[in-house]
C-alpha positions as a LaTeX table, in Angstrom:
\begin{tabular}{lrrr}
\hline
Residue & $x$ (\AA) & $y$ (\AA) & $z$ (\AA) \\
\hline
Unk1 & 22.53 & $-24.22$ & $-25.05$ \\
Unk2 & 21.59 & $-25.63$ & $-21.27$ \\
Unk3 & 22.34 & $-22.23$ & $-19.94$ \\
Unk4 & 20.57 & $-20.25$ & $-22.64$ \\
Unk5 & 17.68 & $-21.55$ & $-22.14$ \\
Unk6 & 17.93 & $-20.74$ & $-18.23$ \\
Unk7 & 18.65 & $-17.44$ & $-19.50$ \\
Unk8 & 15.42 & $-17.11$ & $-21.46$ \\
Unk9 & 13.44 & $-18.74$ & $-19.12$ \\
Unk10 & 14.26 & $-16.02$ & $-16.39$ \\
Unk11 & 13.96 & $-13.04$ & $-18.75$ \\
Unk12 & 10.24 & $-14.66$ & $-19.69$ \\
Unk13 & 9.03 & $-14.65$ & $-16.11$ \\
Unk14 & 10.76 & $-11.35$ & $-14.69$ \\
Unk15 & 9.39 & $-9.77$ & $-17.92$ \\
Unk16 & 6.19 & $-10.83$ & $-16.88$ \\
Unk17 & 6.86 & $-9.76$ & $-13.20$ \\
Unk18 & 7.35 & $-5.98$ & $-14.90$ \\
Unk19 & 3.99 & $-6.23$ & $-16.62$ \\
Unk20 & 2.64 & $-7.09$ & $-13.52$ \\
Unk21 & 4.06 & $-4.65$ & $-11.41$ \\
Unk22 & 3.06 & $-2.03$ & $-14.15$ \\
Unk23 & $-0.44$ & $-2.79$ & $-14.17$ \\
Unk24 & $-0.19$ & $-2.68$ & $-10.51$ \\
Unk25 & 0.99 & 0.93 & $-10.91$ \\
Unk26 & $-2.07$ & 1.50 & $-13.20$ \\
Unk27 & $-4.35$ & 0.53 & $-10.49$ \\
Unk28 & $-2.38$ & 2.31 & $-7.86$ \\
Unk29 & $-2.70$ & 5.63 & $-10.30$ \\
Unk30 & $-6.65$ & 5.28 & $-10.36$ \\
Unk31 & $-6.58$ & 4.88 & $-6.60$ \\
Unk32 & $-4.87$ & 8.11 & $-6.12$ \\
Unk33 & $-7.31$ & 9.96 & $-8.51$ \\
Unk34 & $-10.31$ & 9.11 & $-7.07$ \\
Unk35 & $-8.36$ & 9.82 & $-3.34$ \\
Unk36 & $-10.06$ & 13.22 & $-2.30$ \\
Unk37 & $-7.16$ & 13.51 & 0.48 \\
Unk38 & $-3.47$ & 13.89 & 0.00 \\
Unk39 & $-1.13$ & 10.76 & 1.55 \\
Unk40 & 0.44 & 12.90 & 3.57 \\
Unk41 & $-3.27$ & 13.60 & 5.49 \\
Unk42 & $-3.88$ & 10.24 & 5.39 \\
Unk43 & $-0.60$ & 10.01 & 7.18 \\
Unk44 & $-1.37$ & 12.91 & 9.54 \\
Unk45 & $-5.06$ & 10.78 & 10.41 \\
Unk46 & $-3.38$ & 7.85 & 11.22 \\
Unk47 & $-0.63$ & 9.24 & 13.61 \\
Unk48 & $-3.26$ & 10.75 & 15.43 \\
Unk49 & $-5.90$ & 8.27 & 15.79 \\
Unk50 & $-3.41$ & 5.90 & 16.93 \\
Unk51 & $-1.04$ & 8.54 & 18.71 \\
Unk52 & 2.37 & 6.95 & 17.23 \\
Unk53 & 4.58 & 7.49 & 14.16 \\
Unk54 & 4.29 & 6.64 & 10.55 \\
Unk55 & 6.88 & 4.80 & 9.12 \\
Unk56 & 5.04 & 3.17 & 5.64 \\
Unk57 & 1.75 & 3.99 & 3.72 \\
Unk58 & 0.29 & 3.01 & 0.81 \\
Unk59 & $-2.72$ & 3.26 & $-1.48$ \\
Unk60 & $-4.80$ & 0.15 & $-1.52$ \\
Unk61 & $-7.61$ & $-0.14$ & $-4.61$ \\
Unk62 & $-8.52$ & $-3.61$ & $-3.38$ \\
Unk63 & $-12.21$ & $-2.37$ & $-2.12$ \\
Unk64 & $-14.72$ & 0.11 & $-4.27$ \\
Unk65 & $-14.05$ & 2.73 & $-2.17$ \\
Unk66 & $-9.84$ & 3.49 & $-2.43$ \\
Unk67 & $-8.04$ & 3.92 & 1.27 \\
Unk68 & $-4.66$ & 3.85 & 2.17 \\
Unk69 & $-2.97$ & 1.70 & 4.47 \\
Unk70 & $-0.72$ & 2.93 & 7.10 \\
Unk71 & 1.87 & 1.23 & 9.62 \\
Unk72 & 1.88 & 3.29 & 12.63 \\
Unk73 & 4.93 & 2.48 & 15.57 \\
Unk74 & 3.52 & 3.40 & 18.95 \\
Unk75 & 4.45 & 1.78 & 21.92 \\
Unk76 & 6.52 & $-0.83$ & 20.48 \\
Unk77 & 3.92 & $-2.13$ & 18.59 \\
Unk78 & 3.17 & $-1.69$ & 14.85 \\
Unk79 & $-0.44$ & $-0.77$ & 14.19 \\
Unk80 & $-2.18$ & $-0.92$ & 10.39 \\
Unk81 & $-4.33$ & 1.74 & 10.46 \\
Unk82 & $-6.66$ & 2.21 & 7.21 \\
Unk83 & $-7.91$ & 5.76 & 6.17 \\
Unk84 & $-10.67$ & 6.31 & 3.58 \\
Unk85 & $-9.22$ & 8.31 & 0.52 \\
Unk86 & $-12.48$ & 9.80 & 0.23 \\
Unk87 & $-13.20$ & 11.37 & 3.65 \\
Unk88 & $-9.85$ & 10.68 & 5.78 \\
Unk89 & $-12.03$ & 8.83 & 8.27 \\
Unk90 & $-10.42$ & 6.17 & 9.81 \\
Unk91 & $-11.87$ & 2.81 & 8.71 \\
Unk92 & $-9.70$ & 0.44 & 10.79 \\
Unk93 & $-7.16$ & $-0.30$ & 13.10 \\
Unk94 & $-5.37$ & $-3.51$ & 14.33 \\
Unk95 & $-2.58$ & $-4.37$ & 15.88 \\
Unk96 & 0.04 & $-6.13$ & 13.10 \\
Unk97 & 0.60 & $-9.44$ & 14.54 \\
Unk98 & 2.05 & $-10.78$ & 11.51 \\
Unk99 & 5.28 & $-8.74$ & 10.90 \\
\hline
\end{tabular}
């Protein structure tokens, strides 16, 4: 009975975990449609601003306006460089300290 409980217990909060994770996809989805450039230019910005290589990028809808995030490699040193979905400016870049 001890263990079924355990049992339930996980299934309750990784169940929750997947409801999370698919509003997160939700979210992510809306990003993307309001995104008036393609990842893979977002991608292209990045490199180029920061002269290195992609090797991770993401949407983020955290802010009103959606951007993605990208982790740039260039001289040994990871960079997260954001790009507006809207425009493919380049919003930000900072070295990632944190990684």
């Amino acid at each position: 009975m001890k263990h079924m409980k355990k049992t339930l217990a996980a299934a309750v909060v990784l169940g929750g975990a997947t409801t999370g994770l698919a509003y997160a996809d939700r979210d992510d989805a809306r990003a993307m449609e309001a995104a008036k450039i393609t990842l893979i230019e977002a991608i292209q910005a990045a490199e180029s601003h920061q002269g290195g290589k992609a090797f991770e990028a993401q949407i983020e809808d955290d802010s009103f306006t959606p951007e993605y995030e990208v982790n740039i490699l260039a001289d040994g040193k990871v960079y997260d460089v954001r790009v507006n979905a809207e425009t493919g400016d380049i919003i930000g870049s900072r070295e990632d300290l944190d990684d």
